[in-house]
C-alpha positions as CSV (number, residue, x, y, z in Angstrom):
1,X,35.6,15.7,6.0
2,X,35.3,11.7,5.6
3,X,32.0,10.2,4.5
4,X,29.3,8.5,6.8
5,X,28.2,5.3,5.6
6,X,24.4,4.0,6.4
7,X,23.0,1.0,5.6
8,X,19.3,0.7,7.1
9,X,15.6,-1.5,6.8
10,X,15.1,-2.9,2.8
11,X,16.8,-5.9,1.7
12,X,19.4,-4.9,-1.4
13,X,19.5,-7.6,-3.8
14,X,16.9,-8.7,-6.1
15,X,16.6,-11.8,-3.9
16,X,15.7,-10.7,-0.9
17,X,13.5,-7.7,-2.3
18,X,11.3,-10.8,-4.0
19,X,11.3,-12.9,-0.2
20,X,10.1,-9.4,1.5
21,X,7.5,-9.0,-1.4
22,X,6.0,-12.3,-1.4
23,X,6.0,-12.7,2.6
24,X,2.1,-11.8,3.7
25,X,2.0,-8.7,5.6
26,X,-0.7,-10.7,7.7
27,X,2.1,-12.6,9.4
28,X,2.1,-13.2,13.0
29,X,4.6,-11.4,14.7
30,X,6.4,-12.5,17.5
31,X,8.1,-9.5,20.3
32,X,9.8,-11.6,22.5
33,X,11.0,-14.9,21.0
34,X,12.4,-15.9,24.1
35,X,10.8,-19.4,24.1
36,X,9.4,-20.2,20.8
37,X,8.2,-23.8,21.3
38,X,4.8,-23.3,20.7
39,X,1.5,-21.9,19.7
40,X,1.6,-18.2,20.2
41,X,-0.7,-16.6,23.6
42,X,0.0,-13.1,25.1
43,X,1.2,-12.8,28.0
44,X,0.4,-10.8,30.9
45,X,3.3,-8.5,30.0
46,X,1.6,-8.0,26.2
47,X,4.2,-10.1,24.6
48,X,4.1,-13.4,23.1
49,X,4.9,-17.0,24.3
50,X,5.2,-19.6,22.4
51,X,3.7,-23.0,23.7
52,X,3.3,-25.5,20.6
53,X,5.9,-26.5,17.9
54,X,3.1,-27.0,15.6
55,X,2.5,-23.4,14.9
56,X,5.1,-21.2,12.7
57,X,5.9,-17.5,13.8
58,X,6.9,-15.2,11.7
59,X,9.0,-12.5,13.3
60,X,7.7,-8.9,11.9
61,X,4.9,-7.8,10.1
62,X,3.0,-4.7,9.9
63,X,0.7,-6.2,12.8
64,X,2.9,-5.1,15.9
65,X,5.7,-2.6,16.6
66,X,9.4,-3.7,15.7
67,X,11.1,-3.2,19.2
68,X,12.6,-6.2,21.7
69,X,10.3,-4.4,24.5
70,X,8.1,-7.0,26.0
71,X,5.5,-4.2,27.2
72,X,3.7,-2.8,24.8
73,X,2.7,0.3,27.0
74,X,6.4,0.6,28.0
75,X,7.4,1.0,23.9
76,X,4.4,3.2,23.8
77,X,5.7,5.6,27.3
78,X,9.2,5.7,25.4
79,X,8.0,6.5,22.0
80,X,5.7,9.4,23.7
81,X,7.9,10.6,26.2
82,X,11.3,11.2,24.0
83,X,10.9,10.1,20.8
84,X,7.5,12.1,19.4
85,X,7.6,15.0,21.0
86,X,10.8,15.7,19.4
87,X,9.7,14.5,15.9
88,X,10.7,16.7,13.1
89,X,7.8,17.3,11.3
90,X,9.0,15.5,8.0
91,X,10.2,12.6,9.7
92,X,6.7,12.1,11.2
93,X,4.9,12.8,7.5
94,X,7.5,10.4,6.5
95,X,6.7,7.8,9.0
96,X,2.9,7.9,8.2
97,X,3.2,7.4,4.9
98,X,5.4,3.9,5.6
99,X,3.0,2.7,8.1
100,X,0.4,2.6,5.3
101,X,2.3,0.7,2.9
102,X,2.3,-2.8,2.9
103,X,5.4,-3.9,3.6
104,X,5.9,-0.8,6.2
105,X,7.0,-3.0,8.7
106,X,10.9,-2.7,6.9
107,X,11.2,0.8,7.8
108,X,13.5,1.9,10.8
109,X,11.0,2.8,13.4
110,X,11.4,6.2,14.7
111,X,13.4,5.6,17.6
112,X,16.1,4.6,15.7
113,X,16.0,7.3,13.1
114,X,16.5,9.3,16.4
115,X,19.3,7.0,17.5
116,X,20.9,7.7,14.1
117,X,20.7,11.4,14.0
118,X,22.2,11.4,17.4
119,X,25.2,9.1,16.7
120,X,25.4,10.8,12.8
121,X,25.9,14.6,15.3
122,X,28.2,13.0,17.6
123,X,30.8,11.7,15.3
124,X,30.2,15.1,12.7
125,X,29.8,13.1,10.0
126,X,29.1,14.5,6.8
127,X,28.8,12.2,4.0
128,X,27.4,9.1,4.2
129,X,26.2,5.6,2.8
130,X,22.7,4.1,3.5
131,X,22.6,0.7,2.1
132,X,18.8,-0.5,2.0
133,X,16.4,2.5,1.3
134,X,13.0,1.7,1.4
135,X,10.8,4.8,1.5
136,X,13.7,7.0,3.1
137,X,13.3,7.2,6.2
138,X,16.8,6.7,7.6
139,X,18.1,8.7,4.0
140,X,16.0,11.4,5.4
141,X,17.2,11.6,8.9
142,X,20.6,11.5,7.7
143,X,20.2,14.5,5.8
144,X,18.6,15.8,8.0
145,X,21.5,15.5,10.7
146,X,24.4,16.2,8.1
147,X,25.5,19.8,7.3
148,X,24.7,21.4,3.9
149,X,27.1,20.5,2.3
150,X,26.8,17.0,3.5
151,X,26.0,13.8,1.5
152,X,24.4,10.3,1.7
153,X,25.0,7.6,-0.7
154,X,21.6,5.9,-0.8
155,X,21.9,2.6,-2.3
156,X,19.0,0.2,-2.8
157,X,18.4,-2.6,-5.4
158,X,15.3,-0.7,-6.5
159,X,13.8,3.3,-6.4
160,X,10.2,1.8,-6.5
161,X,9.6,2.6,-2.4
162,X,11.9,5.4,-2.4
163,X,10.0,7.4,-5.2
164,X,7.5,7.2,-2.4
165,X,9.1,9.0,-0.2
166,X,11.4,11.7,-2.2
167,X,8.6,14.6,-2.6
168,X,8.7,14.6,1.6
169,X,12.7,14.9,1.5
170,X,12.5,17.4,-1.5
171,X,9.9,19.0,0.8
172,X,12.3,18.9,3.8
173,X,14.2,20.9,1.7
174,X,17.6,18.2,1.7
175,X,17.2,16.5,-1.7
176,X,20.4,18.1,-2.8
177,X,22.5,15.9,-0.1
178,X,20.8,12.6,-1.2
179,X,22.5,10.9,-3.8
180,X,20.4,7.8,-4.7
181,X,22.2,4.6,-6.7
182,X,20.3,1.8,-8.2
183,X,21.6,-1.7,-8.1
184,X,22.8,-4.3,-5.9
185,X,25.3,-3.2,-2.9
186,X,27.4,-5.3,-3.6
187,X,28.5,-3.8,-7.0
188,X,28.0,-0.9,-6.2
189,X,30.4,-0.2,-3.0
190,X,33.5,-2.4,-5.1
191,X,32.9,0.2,-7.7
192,X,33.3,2.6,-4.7
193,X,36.9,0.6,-3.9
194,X,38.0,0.8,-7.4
195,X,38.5,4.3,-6.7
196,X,41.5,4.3,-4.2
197,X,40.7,8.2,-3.1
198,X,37.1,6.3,-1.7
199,X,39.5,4.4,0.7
200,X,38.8,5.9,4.4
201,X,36.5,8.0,3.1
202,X,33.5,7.8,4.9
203,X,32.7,8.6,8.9
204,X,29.9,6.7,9.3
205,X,27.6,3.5,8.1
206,X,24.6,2.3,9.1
207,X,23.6,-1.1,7.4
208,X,20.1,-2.7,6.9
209,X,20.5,-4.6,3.8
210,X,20.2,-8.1,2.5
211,X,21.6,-10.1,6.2
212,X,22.8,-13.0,4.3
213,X,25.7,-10.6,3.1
214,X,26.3,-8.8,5.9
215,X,29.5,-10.2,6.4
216,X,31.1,-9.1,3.0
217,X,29.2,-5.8,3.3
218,X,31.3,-5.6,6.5
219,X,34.8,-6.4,5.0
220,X,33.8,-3.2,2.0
221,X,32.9,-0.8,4.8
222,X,36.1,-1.5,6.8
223,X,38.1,-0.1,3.5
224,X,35.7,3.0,3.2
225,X,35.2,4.1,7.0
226,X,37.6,5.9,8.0
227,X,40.1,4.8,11.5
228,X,37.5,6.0,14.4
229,X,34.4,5.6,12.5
230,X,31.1,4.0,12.9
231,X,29.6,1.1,11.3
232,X,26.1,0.5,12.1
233,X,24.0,-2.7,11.4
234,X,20.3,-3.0,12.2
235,X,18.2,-6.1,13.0
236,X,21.4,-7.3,14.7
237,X,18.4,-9.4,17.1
238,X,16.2,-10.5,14.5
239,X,12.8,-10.2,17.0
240,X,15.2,-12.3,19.6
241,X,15.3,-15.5,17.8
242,X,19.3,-15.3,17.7
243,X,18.9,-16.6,21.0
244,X,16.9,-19.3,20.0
245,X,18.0,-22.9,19.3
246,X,18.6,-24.1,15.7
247,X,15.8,-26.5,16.0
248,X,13.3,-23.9,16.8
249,X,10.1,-23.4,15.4
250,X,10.0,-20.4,12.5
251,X,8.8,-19.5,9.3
252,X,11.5,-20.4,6.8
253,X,12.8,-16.9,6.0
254,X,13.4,-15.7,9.5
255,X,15.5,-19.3,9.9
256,X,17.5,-18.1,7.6
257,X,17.6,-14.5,8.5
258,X,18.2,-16.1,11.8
259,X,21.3,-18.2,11.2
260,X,22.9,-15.3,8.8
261,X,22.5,-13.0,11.6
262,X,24.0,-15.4,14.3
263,X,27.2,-15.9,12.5
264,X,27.7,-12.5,11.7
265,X,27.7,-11.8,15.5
266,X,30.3,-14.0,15.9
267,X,32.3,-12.4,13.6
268,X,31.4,-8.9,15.0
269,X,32.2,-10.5,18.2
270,X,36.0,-11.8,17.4
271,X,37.1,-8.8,14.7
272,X,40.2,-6.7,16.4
273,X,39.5,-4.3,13.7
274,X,36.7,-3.2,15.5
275,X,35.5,-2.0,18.9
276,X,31.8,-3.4,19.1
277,X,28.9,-2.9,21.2
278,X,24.9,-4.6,20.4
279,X,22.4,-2.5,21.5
280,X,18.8,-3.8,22.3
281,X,17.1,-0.5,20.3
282,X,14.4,-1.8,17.3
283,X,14.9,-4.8,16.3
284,X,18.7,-4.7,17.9
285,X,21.8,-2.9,16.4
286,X,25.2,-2.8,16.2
287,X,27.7,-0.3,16.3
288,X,31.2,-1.3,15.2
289,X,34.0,1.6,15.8
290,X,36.9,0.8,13.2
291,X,40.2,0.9,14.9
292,X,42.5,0.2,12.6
């Protein structure tokens, strides 16, 4: 059966693993972004307005949840209502551990590991791509969801955060379907194309890599997914600033996160290669069906 490919929350080039390192993990966070002209205030819904243009907001830190919700209490009903409860017991150890690191606030937050396992079931995918690793937690929800005999190409720039998080998957007892590469992505998945038996090869891929080149990312994973499967990219929303005007007050890296991510909508939005739909889960994603 064709591979899955999954590309989820770490940047995978050198470059944007030294932007992630060097951004404080103090930084203000921003959950709804849909008026940033201003000094930052909470509102009554427990979001945050923007009122000055004199004050910079960064977009995520480790300081509030990564979810588009305006109501804290409303991410928190949703999270304990359907998404705890159901917790496997590795992905929660899993989840712990990232929350104490400091740059925990790249990991896919559990809804969406359950969002993935879902979508990874419903399309019977069984071997995969992840491109952006961190500690593993999307690497160990795919194997997780995957059969036995099942595989997921984890690819991240560096095996730093990951080591972090191998003992839980070896725990979990689905090390043997992870098979971890080193490097760059891009590299990496052309070495994949060299090899024509690669072409079409692969049911499913979630992305959450470098965003600058999610675009060229996009044009690989078209050649590896197979006709009818999935491509998924995460932080498709980036906090909500996509909707915000060019002129907008942000830190410099989400700017730039910001306009990468705004014109690869557009080209999600005008590929016929692809049946698209943007979902406001997270930080957003976006599921890309390859048609042809």
């Amino acid at each position: 059966m064709p591979l899955l490919v999954t590309l989820l929350p770490v940047y995978c080039t050198a470059h944007s693993r030294r932007l992630k390192r060097t951004t404080p993990a103090s930084r203000v966070s921003s959950t709804a972004m849909a008026a940033a002209n201003g000094d930052a205030s909470h509102g009554a819904n427990g979001g945050i307005q923007i009122q000055s243009k004199e004050m910079k907001t960064a977009i995520h830190s480790n300081d509030s949840p990564k979810t588009l919700l305006k109501s804290e209490s409303l991410h928190e009903y949703m999270l304990n209502t359907m998404v705890y409860p159901r917790e496997n017991e590795f992905m929660r150890e899993l989840r712990l551990i990232t929350s104490e690191h400091t740059y925990g606030f790249m990991s896919s937050p559990p809804e969406e590991g359950q969002l993935l396992s879902l979508l990874l079931k419903l399309t019977g995918a069984k071997n995969t791509i992840e491109v952006g690793v961190f500690t593993g937690c999307s690497v160990l929800a795919t194997a997780l969801a995957i059969p036995d005999d099942g595989k997921v190409v984890a690819i991240d720039v560096s095996r730093e955060y990951f080591d972090l998080g191998l003992p839980v998957i070896k725990k979990a007892g689905v090390a043997h379907k992870v098979d971890f590469r080193e490097g760059a992505a891009m590299p990496i998945l052309d070495n994949l194309l060299a090899n024509e038996e690669n072409e079409g090869k692969f049911d499913f891929a979630f992305v959450d890599a470098d965003k600058g080149n999610y675009g060229e990312y996009h044009e690989r994973l078209l050649r590896l997914v197979r006709a009818g499967g999935v491509l998924a990219y995460d932080n498709t929303l980036w906090g909500g600033s996509v909707a915000l005007e060019d002129d907008s007050v942000l830190e410099e890296f989400d700017q730039d996160i910001r306009r990468s991510i705004v014109a690869f909508n557009a080209k999600i939005a005008g590929d016929p290669r692809v049946e698209a739909v943007q979902l406001p889960v997270s930080d957003g994603i976006t599921l890309c069906r390859r048609l042809v």
